[in-house]
C-alpha positions as CSV (number, residue, x, y, z in Angstrom):
1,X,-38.3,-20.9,23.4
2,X,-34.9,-20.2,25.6
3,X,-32.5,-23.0,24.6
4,X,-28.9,-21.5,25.3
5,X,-27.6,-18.6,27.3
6,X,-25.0,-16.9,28.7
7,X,-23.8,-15.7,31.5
8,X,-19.8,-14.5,32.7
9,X,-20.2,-12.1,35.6
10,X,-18.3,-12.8,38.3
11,X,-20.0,-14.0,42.2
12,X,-19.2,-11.1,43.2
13,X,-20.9,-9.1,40.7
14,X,-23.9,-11.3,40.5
15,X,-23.8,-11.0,44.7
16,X,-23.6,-6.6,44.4
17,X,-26.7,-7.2,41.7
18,X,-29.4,-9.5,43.2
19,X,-28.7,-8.4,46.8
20,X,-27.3,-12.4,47.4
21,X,-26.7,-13.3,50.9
22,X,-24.5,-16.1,49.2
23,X,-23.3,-16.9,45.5
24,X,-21.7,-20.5,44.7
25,X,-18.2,-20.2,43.1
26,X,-18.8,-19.8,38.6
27,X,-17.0,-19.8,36.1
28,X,-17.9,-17.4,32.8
29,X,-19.8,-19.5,30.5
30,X,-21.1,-18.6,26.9
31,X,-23.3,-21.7,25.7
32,X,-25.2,-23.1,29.0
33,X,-27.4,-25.6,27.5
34,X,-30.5,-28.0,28.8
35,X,-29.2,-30.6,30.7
36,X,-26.6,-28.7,32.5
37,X,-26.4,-27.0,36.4
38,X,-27.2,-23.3,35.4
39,X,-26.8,-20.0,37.9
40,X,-30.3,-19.9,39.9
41,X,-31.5,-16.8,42.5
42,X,-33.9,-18.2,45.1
43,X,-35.3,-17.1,48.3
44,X,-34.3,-19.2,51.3
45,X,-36.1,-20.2,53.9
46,X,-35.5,-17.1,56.2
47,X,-36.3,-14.8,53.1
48,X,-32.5,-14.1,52.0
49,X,-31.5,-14.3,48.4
50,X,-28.7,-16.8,47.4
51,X,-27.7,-18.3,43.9
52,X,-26.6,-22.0,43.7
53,X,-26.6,-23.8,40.4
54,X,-29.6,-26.1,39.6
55,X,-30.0,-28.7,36.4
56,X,-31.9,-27.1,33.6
57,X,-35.1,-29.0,32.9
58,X,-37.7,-29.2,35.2
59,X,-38.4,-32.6,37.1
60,X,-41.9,-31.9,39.0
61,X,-41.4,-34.0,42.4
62,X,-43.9,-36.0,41.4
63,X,-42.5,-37.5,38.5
64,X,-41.6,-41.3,38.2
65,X,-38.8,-40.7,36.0
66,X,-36.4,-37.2,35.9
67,X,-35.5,-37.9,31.9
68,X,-38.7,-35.8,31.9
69,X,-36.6,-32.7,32.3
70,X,-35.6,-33.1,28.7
71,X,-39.1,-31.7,27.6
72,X,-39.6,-29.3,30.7
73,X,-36.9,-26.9,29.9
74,X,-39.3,-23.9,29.1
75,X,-42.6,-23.3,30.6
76,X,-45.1,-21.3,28.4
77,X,-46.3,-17.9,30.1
78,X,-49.7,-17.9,29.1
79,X,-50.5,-21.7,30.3
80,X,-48.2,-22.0,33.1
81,X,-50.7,-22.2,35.7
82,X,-52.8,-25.0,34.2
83,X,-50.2,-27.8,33.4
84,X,-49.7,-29.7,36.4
85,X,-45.9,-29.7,35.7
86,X,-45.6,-26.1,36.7
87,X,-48.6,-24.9,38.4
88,X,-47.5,-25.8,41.9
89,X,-43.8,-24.6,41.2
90,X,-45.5,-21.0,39.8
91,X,-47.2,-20.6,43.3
92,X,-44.8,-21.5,45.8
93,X,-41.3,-21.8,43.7
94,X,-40.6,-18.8,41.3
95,X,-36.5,-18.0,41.0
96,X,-34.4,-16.2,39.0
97,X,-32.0,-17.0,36.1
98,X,-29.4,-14.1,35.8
99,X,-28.0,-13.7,32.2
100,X,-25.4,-11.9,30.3
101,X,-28.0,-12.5,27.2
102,X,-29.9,-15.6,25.1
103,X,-29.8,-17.1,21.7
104,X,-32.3,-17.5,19.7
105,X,-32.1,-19.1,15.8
106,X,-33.9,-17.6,13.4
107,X,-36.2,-20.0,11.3
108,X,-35.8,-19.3,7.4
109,X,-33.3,-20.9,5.2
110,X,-30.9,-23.2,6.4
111,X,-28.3,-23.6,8.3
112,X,-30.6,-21.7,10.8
113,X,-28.5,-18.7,11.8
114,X,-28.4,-17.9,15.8
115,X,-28.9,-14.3,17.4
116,X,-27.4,-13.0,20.3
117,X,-30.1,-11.0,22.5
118,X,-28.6,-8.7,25.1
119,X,-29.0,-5.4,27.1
120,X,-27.9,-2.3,25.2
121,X,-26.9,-0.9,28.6
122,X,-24.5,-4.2,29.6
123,X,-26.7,-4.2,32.3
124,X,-27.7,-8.2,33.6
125,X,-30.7,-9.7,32.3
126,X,-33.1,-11.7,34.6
127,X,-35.2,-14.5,33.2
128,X,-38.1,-15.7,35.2
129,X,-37.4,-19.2,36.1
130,X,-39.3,-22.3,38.2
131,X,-37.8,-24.6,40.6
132,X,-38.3,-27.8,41.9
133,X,-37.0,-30.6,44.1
134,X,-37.1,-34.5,43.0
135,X,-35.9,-37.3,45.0
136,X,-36.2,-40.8,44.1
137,X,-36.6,-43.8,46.4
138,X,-32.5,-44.2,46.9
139,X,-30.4,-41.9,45.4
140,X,-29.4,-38.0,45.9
141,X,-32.0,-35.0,45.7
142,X,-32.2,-33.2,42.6
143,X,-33.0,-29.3,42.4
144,X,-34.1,-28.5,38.6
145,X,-35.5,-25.6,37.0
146,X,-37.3,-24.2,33.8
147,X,-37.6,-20.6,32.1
148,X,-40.5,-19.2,31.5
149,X,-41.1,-17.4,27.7
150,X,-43.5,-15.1,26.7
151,X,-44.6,-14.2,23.1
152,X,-41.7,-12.5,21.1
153,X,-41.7,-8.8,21.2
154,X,-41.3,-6.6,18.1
155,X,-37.3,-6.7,18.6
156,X,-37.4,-10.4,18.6
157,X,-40.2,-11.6,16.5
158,X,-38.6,-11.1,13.3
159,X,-36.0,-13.8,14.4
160,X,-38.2,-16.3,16.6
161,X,-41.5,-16.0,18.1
162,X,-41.0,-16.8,21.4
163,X,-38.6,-15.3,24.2
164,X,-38.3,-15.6,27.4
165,X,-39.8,-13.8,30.6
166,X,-37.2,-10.7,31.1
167,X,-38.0,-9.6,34.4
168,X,-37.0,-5.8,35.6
169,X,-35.0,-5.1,38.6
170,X,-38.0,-3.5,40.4
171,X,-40.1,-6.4,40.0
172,X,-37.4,-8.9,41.2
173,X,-39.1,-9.5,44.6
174,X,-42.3,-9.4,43.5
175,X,-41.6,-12.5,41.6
176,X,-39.7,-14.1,44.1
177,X,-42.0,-13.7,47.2
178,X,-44.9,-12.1,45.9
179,X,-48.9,-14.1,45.3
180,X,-49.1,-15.7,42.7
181,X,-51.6,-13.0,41.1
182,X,-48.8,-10.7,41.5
183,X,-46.5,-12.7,39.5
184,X,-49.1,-13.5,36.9
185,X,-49.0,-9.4,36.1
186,X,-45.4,-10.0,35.2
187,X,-46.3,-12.2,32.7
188,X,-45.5,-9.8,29.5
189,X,-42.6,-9.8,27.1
190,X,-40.1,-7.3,27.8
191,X,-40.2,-3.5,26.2
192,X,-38.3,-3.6,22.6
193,X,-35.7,-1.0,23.8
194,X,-34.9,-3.8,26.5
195,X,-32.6,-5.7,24.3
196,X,-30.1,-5.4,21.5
197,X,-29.1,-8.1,19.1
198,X,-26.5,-9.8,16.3
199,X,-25.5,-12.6,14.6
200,X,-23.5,-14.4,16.6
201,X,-21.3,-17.6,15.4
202,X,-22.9,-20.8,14.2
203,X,-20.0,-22.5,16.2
204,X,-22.9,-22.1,19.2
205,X,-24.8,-25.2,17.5
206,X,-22.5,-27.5,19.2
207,X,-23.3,-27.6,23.4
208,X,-19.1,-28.2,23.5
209,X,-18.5,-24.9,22.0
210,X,-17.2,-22.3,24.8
211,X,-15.6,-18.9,24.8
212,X,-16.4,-15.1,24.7
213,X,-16.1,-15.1,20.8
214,X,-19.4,-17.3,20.8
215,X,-21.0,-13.9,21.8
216,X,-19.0,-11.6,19.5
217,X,-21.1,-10.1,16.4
218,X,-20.7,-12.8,13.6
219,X,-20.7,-12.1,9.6
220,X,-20.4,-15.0,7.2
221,X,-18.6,-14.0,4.2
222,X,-20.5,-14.7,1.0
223,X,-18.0,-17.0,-1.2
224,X,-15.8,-16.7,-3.6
């Protein structure tokens, strides 16, 4: 799964990398967790790319109750277009989640110690994401969105066996405006030279933890 992320470029930088025709105002951020407005690329209606911040776990629109976007914050590659949660969001609603990297925990031994997953380049990752709009009977609309994983590639299996959908710059619009058979051939984890990985601080545990040290290669002295 994809559980926290995160992501510190600047609007402008974000606006120079995905080609946006606008970028909401954001501040860095080093553990974005489920539950909170995250960074999302969609198209618009007259094609143009723009990023605006939607709440991470998806509420399909035709759900009685949006709590459901607790258990909807991933979406499973090989069965998204079966589950009725996601299939209409994978044809008509696919978006972009830009990243700085992900954490993933690893499973043995406890505490379970977190990764950090990033490029070896610097370079911004792209998850593949799902959008969707809910609006109950009085009250404001709600945009929400899920990330789609993939099984674990050889980098990130030892650690956890699922990642989540890293999606090239060259295949950026094919996922955002292509058919949905097009975006099904995207469905693959990412190449093993894609990503690079740590430690990183167990401090990230706790959704109220912030700053760039969360990121910051992490060793645990053994004690005394």
């Amino acid at each position: 799964m994809c559980g926290r992320f995160a992501q510190a470029r600047t609007p402008e930088e974000l606006t120079q990398v995905f080609d946006l025709a606008s970028c909401v105002d954001l501040a860095p951020r080093y553990n974005l967790a489920p539950g909170t407005d995250i960074p999302v690329v969609r198209r618009s209606p007259d094609g143009m790319r723009v990023l605006h911040r939607l709440r991470w776990g998806l509420v399909p629109h035709w759900s009685k109750d949006p709590a459901i976007g607790a258990r909807l914050i991933n979406a499973r590659a090989e069965s998204v277009q079966d589950k009725p949660a996601f299939r209409g969001a994978f044809q008509h609603r696919r978006c972009l989640i830009p990243a700085d990297g992900f954490y993933e925990w690893r499973r043995q031994g406890a505490p379970k110690q977190p990764f950090y997953f990033s490029s070896p380049a610097g370079q911004v990752l792209a998850f593949g994401g799902l959008w969707e709009s809910w609006q109950p009977p009085a009250g404001d609309l709600l945009r929400s969105v899920c990330i789609l994983t993939t099984a674990a590639n050889p980098g990130v299996a030892p650690i956890h066996d699922r990642m989540p959908l890293l999606l090239a710059p060259a295949d950026w619009a094919t996922w955002l405006a292509g058919t949905p058979a097009e975006a099904q051939a995207l469905l693959r984890p990412a190449p093993e030279a894609a990503l690079q990985s740590w430690p990183a601080s167990p401090r990230v545990n706790r959704v109220q933890e912030e700053g760039p040290d969360l990121v910051a290669p992490y060793w645990n002295p053994p004690p005394d």
